[in-house]
Structures are given as C-alpha cells and as structure tokens.
C-alpha positions in Angstrom: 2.3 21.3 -23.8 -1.4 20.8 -22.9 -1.1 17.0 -24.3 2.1 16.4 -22.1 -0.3 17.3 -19.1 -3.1 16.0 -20.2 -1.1 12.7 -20.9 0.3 13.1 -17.1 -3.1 13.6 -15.5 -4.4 10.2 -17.2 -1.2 8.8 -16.4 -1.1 9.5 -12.9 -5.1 8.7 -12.7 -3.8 5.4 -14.4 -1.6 4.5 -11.9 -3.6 5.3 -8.9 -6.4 2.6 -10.5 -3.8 0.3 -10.7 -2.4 0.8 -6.9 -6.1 -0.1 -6.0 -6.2 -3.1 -7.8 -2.6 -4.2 -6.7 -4.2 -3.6 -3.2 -7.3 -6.0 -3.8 -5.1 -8.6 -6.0 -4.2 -11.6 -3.7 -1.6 -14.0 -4.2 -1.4 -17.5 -2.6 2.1 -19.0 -2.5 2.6 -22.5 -1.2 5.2 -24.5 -0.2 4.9 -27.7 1.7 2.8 -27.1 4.2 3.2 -23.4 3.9 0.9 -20.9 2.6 1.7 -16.9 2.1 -0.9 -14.9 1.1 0.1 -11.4 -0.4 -1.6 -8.9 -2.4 0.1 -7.6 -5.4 1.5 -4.5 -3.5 3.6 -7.2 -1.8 2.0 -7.0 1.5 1.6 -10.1 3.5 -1.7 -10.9 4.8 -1.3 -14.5 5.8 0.9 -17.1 7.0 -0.9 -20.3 7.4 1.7 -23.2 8.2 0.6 -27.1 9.3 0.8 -28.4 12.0 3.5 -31.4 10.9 5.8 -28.1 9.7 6.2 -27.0 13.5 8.4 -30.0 14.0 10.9 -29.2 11.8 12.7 -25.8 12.2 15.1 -25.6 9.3 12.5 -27.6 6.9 9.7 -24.5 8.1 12.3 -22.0 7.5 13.4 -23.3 4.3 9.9 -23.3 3.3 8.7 -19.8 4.5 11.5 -18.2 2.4 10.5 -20.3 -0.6 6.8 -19.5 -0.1 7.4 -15.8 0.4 9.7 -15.3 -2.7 7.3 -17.0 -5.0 4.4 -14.4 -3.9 6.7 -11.7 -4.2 7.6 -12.9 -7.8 4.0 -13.1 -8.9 2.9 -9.7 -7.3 5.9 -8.2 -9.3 5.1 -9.9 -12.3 1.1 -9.1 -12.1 2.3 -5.4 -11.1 4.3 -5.0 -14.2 1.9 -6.3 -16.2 -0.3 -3.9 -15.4 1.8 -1.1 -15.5 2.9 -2.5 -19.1 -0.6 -2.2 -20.5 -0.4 1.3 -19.4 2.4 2.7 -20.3 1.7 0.9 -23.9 -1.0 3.7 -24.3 1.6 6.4 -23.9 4.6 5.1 -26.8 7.0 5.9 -24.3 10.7 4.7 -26.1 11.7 1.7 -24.1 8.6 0.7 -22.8 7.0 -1.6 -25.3 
C-alpha cells in the first residue's frame, strides 16, 4: 500500500512537470499564408495571417482551419508522448 502512494505522489508530481512543459512547448502550424502558434496545452497564442490572405474569405477560412488542426495534432501528439514516457515507468497494463 505505501508503494501504490508512493507511485501516485511521483506520478501526480510527474504529471504536473509535464503540464509546465506543455505550457512552455510552442507549436507553429502554417498554412498558406497562415500561421497558428500554440503551445502544447492547445492554447493559441498567435494568429499571424498575410496580407494577400485578407482578399480571399473562403481561401483564409479554409486555411485557418487547416493551420489550427495541424497545431492541435502536434500538441496532442507531443502531449502523449510525454505522458507515454511516464506512464512507461509505472507498467501500467495497456500503456506500453
């Protein structure tokens, strides 16, 4: 029983590491002419979009959504990543 909280308290001091480097992780995503810039909790910091893109409303739209779901996709894979290594250390069934 004193392993299981032992092995919670490292976990949970673990996790909260990880949360602060999620926070300081950031992720560019670009898509013509449009840049997204998360961090790997998945909060945007940025938009950045040209000039030329302001012309074109469904072309800026269509490239927004693309930009945003490829920084979302990398935060979520860096985050799991992360949380993989982890959770390695622990030979929990199912997560290796």
């Amino acid at each position: 029983m004193f392993d299981q909280a032992k092995d919670l308290y490292k976990l949970q001091k673990q996790a909260k590491e990880i949360k602060k480097k999620l926070e300081n992780t950031h992720i560019e995503a670009e898509e013509n002419g449009v840049i997204i810039t998360i961090n790997g909790e998945q909060k945007v910091l940025k938009v950045t979009i040209q000039d030329e893109m302001l012309q074109n409303k469904t072309q800026l739209e269509a490239n927004l959504e693309k930009a945003f779901n490829k920084g979302v996709k990398k935060a979520q894979e860096i985050g799991a990543s992360m949380m993989k290594d982890i959770m390695g250390d622990f030979n929990l069934p199912g997560m290796n």
